[in-house]
VOVOZA-228380 format. One record per residue (C-alpha): residue number from 0; residue in one letter; x, y, z. Coordinates in Angstrom, 1 decimal. Layout:
REM VOVOZA-228380
<site NUM 'a' <X Y Z>>;
...
***
This chain:
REM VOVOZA-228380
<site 0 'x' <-0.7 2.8 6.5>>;
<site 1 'x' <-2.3 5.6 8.9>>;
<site 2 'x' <-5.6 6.1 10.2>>;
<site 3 'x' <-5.9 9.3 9.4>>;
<site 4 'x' <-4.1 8.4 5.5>>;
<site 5 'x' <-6.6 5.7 4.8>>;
<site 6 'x' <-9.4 7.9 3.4>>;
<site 7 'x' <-6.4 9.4 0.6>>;
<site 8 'x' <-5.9 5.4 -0.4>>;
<site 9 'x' <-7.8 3.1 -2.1>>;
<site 10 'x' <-9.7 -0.2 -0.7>>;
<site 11 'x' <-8.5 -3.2 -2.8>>;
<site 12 'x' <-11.5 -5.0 -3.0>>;
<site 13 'x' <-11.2 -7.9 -5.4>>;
<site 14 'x' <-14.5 -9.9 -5.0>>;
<site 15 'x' <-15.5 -8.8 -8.4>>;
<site 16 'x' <-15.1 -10.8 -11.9>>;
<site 17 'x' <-16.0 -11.6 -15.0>>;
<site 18 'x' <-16.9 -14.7 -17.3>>;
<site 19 'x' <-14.7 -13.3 -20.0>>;
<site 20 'x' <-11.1 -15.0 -19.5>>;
<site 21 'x' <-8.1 -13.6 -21.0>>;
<site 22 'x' <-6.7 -16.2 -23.2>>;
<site 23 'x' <-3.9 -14.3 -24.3>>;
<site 24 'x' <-1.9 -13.6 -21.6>>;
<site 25 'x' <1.4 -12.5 -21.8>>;
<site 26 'x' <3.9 -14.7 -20.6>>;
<site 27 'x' <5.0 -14.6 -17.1>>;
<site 28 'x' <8.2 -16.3 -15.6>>;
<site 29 'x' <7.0 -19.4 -14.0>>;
<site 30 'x' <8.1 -20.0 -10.2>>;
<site 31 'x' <7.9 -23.1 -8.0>>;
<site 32 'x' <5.7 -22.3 -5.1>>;
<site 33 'x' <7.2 -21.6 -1.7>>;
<site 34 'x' <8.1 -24.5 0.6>>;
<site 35 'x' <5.7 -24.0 3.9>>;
<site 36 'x' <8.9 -22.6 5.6>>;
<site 37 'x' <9.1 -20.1 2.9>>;
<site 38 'x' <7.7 -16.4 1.8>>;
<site 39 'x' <8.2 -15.4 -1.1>>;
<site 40 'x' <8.2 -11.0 -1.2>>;
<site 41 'x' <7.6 -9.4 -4.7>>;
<site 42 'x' <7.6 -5.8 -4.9>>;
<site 43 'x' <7.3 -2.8 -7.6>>;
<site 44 'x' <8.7 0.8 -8.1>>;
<site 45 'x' <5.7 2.9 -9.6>>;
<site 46 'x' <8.6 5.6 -11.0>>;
<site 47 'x' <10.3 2.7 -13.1>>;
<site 48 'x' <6.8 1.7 -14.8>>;
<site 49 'x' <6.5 4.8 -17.8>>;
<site 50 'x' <5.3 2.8 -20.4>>;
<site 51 'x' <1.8 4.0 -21.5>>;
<site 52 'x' <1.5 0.3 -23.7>>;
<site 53 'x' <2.7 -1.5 -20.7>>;
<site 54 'x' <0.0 0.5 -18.4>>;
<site 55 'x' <-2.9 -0.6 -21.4>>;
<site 56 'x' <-1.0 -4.9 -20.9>>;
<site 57 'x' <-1.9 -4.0 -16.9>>;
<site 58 'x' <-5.1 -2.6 -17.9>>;
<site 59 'x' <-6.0 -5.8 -19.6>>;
<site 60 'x' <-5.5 -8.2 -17.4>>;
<site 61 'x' <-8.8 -6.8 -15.2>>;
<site 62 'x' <-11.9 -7.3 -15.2>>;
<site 63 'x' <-14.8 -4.8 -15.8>>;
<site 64 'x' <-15.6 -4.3 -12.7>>;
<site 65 'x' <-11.8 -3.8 -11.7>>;
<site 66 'x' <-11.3 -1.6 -14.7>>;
<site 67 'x' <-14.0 0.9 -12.9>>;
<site 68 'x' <-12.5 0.9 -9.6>>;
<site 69 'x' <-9.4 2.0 -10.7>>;
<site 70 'x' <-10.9 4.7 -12.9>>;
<site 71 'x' <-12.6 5.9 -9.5>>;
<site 72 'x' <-9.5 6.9 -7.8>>;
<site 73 'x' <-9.1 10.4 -7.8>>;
<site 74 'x' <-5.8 11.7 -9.8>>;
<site 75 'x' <-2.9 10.0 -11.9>>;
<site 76 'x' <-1.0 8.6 -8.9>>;
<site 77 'x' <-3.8 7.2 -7.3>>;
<site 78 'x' <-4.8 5.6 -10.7>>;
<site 79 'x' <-1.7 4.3 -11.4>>;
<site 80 'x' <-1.3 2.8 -8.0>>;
<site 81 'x' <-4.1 1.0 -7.9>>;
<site 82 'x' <-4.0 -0.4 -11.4>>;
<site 83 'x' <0.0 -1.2 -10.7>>;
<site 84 'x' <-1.8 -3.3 -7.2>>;
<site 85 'x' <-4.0 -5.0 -9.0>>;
<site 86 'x' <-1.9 -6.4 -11.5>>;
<site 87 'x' <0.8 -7.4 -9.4>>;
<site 88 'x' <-1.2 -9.8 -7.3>>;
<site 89 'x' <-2.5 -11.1 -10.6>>;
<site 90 'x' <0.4 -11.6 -12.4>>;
<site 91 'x' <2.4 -13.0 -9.0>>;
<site 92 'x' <-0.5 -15.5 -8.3>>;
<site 93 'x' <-0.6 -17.0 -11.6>>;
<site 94 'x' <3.1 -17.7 -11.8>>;
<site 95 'x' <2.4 -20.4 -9.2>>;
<site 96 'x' <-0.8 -22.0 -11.3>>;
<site 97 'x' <1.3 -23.3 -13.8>>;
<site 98 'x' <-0.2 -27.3 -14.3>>;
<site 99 'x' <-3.4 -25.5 -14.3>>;
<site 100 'x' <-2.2 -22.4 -17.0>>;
<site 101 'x' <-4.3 -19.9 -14.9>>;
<site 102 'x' <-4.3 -16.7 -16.6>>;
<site 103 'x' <-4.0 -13.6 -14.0>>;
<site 104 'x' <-7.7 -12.3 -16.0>>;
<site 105 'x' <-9.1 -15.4 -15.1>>;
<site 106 'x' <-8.3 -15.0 -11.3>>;
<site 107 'x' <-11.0 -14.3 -9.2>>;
<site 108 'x' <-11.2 -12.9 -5.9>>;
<site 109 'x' <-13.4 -12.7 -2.3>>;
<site 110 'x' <-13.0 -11.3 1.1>>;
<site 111 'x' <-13.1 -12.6 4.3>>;
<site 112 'x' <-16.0 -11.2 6.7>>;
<site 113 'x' <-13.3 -8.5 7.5>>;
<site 114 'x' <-12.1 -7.6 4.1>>;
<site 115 'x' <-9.1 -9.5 3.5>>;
<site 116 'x' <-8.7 -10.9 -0.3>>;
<site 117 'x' <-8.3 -14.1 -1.1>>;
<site 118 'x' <-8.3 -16.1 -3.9>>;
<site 119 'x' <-11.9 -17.4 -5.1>>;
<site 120 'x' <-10.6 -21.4 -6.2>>;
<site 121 'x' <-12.8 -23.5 -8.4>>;
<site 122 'x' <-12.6 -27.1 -7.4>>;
<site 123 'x' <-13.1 -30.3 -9.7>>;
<site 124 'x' <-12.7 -33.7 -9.1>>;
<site 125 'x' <-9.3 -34.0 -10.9>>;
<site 126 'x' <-7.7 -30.9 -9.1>>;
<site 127 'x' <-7.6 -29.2 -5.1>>;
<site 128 'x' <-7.0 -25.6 -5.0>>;
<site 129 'x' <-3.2 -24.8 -3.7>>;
<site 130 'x' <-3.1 -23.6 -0.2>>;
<site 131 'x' <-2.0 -20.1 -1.4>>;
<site 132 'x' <-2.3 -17.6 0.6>>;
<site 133 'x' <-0.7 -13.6 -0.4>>;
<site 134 'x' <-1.1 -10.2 1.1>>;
<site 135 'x' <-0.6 -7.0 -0.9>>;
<site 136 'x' <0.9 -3.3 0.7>>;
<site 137 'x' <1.4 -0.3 -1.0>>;
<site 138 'x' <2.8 3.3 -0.6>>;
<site 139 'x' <2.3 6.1 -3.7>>;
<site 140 'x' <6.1 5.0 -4.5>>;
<site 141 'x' <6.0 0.9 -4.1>>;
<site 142 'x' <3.7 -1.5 -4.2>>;
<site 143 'x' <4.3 -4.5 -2.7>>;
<site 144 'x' <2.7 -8.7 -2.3>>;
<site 145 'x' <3.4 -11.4 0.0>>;
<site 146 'x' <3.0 -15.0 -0.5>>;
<site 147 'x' <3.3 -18.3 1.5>>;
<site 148 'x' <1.7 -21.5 1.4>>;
<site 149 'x' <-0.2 -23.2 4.4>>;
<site 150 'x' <0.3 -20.4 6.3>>;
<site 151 'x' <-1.5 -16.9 6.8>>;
<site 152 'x' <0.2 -13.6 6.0>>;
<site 153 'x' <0.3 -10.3 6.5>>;
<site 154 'x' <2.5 -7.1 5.1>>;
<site 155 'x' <2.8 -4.1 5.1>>;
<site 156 'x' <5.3 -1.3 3.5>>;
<site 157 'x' <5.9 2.2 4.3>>;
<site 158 'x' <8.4 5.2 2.9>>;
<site 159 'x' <11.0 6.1 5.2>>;
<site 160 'x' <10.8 9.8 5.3>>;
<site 161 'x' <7.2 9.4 5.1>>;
<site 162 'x' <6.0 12.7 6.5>>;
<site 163 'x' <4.1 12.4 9.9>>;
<site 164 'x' <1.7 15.1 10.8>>;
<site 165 'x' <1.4 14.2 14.5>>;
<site 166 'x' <3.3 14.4 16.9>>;
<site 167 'x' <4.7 10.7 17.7>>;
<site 168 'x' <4.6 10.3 21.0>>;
<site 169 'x' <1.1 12.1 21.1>>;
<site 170 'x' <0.2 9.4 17.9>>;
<site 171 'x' <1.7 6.5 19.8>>;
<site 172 'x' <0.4 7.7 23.4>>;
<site 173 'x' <-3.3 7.1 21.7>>;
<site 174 'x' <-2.6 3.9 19.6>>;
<site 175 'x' <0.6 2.2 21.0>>;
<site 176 'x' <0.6 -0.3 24.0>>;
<site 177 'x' <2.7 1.0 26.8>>;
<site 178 'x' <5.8 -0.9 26.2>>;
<site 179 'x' <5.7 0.5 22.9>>;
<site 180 'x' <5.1 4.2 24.2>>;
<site 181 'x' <7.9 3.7 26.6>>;
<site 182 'x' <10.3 2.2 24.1>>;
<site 183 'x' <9.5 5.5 22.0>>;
<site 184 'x' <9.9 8.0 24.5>>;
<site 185 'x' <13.4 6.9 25.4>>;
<site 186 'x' <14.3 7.8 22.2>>;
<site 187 'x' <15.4 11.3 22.5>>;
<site 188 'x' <17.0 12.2 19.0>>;
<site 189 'x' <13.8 13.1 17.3>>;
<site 190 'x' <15.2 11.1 13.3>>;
<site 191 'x' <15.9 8.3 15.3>>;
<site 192 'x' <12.6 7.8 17.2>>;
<site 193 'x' <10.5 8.4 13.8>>;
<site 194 'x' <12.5 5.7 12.2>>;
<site 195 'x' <11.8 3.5 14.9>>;
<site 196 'x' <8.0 4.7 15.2>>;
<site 197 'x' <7.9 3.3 11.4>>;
<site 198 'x' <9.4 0.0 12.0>>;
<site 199 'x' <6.6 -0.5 14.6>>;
<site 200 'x' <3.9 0.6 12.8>>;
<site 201 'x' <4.6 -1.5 10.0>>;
<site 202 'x' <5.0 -4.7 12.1>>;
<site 203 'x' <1.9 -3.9 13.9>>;
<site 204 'x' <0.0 -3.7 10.4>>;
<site 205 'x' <1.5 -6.7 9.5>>;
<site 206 'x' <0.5 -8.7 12.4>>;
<site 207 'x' <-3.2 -7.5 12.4>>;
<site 208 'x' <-3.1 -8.3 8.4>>;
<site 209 'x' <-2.1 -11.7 8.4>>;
<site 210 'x' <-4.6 -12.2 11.1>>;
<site 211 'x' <-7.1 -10.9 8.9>>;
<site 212 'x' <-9.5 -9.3 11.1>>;
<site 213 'x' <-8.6 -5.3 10.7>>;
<site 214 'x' <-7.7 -2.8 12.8>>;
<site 215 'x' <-10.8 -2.4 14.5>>;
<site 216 'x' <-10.8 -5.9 15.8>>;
<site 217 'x' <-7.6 -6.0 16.7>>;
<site 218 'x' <-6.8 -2.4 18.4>>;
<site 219 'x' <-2.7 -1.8 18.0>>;
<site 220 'x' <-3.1 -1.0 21.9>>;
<site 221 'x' <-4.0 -4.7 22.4>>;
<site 222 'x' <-0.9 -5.8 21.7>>;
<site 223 'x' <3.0 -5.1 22.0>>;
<site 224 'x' <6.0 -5.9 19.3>>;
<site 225 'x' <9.2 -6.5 21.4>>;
<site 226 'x' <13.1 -6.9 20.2>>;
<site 227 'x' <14.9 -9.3 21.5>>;
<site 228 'x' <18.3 -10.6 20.9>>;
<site 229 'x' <19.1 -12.8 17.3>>;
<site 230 'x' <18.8 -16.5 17.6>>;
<site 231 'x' <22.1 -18.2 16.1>>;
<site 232 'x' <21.2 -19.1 12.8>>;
<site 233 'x' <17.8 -17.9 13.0>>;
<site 234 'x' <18.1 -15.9 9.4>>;
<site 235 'x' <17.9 -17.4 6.3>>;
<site 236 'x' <17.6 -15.4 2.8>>;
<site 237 'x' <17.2 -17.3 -0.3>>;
<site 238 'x' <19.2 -16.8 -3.4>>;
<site 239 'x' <21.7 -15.0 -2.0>>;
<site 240 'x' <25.0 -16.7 0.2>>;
<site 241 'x' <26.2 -13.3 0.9>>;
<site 242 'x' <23.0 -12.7 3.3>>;
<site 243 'x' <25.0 -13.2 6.7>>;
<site 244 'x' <26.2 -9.7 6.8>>;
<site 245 'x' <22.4 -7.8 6.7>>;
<site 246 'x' <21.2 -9.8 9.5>>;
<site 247 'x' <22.6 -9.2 12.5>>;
<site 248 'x' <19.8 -7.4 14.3>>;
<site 249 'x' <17.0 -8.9 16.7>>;
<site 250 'x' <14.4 -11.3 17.1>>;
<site 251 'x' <10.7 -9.7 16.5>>;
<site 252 'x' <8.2 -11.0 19.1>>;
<site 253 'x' <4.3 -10.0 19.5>>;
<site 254 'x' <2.8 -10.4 23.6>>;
<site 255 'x' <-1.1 -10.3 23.9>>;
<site 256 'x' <-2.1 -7.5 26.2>>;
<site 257 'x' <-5.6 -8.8 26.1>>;
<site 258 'x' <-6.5 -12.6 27.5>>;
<site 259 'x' <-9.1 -12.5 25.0>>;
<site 260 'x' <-7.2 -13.1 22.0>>;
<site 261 'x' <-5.3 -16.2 21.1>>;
<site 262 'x' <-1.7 -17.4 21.0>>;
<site 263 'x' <0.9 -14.9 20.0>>;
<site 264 'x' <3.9 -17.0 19.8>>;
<site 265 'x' <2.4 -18.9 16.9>>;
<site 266 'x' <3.7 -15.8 14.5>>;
<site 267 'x' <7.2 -14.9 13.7>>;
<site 268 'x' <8.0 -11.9 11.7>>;
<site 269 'x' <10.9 -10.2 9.3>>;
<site 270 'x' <11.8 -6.4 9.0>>;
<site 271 'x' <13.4 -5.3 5.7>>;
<site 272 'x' <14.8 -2.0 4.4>>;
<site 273 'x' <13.8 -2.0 0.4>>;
<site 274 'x' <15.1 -0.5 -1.7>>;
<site 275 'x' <16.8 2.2 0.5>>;
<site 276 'x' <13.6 3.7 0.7>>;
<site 277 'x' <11.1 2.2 2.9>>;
<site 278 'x' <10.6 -0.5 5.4>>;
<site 279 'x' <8.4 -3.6 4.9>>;
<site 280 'x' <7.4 -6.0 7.7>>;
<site 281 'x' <5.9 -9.6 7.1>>;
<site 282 'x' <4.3 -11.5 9.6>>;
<site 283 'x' <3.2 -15.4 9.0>>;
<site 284 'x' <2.3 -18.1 11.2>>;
<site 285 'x' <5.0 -20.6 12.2>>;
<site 286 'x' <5.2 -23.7 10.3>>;
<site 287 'x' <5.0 -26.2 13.6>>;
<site 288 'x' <8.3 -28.3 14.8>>;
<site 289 'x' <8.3 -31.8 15.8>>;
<site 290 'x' <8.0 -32.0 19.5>>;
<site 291 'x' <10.6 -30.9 21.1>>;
<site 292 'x' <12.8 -29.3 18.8>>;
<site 293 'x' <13.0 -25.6 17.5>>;
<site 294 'x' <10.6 -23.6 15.1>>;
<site 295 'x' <11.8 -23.7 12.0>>;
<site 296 'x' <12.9 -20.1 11.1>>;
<site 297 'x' <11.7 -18.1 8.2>>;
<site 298 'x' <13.1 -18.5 4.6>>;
<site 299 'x' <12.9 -15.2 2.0>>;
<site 300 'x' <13.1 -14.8 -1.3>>;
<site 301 'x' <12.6 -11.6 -2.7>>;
<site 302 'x' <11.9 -10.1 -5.9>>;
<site 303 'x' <12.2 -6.7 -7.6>>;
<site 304 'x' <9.9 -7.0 -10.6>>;
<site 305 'x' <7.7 -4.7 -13.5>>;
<site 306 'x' <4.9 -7.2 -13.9>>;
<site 307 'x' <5.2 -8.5 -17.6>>;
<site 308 'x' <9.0 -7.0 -18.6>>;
<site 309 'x' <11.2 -7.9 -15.9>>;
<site 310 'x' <11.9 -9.9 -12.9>>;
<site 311 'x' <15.4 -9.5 -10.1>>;
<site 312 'x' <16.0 -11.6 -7.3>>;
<site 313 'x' <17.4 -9.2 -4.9>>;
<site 314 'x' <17.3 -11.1 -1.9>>;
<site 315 'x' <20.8 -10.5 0.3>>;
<site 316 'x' <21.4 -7.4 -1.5>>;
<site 317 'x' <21.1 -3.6 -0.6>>;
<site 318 'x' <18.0 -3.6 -2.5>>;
<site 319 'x' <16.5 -5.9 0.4>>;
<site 320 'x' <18.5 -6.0 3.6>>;
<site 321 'x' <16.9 -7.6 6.3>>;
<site 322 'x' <17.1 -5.3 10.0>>;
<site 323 'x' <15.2 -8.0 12.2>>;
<site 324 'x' <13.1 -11.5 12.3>>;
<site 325 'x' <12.9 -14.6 10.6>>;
<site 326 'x' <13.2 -16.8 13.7>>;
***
């Protein structure tokens, strides 16, 4: 999402609850957690969700306090967005809580000193909180939510024709590192380099996102994305043994322009096209090898889903086709 676009979007801020659970919950579908090699990448089509009553079921499932922030935004779109946010990471998060039958109501939520969400556990003596962690992107036309286990992430989604009221190289001359700048300046079909201009941009997010200290912590001109050639058998979708042929692109490396920061090579990352539509990066620490041998790549599983109604794995298909990462 851009600087100058974040005023027009709304701040999920989830720290809020109430003492009133739902206990009547609609039923969700539910799914066995990711291994800690895998992300799991559930995403939603605001145009396909016209149901008024199924708007009320999303409606529901907050809290007061939630219910009040969406009725903030300004206009139907924004409304609708948020609310369609909100109940997405509620309804993803609980299908993983199933021994514990959380309800997505009776989720609640913090921030980390930067803003992040996360998920506000209550420990006992008979049960640990799950080493969930999720990250959640939207556009006005698809909302999006990440999810691994033992391992940070970060996402981030954005349309492909969005429109870009700068001029990119002037944008990326300001923001970009100068790898990057150079990278987009070669470019000389103008299509092409805007398409390319996205990809970064939503790697970039990515990467700053699952780092979880914001943009103005981690400056985009700190740091440089890179392509590099695909590892041999560095893809892997899940659910899907007709994957080989959408991932034959690159590797996705971050490099630290700034001493300061710490280890870059600790992150891998995966580009998709979804939906035909828009691009969506994820970024996720790796899950450590034994000494000596190769990072394990990155596993996906993907799902198209209307929260309550209907859930599609469409990983390997032309509604998710991967363009770069997963080593």
């Amino acid at each position: 999402m851009f600087p100058y676009m974040r005023g027009a979007s709304f701040t999920m801020k989830l720290h809020c609850f109430d003492k009133k659970f739902f206990n009547s919950s609609p039923l969700l579908v539910p799914v066995q957690p990711p291994s800690r090699t895998e992300t799991h990448f559930w995403y939603v089509l605001p145009d396909e969700v016209k149901s008024e009553a199924l708007l009320r079921k999303y409606r529901e499932l907050l809290p007061q306090c939630e219910e009040k922030k969406v009725d903030s935004m300004r206009g139907d779109e924004l409304r609708k967005g948020a609310l369609l946010a909100r109940a997405l990471v509620r309804t993803t998060i609980a299908r993983y809580q199933i021994n514990t039958q959380v309800s997505p109501r009776s989720l609640e939520f913090t921030t980390n000193i930067h803003g992040k969400p996360e998920v506000r556990w209550h420990h006992s003596d008979d049960w640990l909180p799950p080493p969930l962690h999720f990250n959640i992107s939207h556009t006005s036309s698809l909302v999006a939510c990440g999810v691994t286990m033992d391992s940070p992430i970060g996402i981030d989604v954005e349309e492909k024709q969005r429109a870009i009221k700068n001029n990119v190289l002037s944008f990326v001359r300001r923001y970009f590192s100068r790898h990057e700048v150079e990278f987009l300046s070669s470019i000389l079909d103008p299509a092409v380099q805007r398409q390319e201009f996205l990809k970064l941009w939503t790697l970039k997010e990515a990467y700053v996102k699952a780092l979880g200290r914001g943009f103005s912590a981690s400056p985009f001109n700190t740091f440089a994305i890179r392509f590099g050639p695909a590892k041999e058998g560095s893809f892997h979708l899940s659910g899907n043994s007709n994957s080989e042929a959408c991932c034959k692109e690159s590797e996705i490396l971050v490099e630290s322009l700034d001493s300061s920061t710490h280890d870059t090579s600790t992150w891998q990352f995966a580009l998709l096209e979804l939906a035909g539509s828009h691009y969506a990066s994820i970024c996720r620490r790796k899950d450590i090898a034994p000494e000596g041998k190769a990072s394990v790549p990155m596993k996906l599983k993907v799902w198209k889903t209307i929260p309550l109604v209907e859930d599609k794995i469409v990983s390997g298909t032309d509604s998710a086709v991967i363009i770069g990462g997963l080593s």
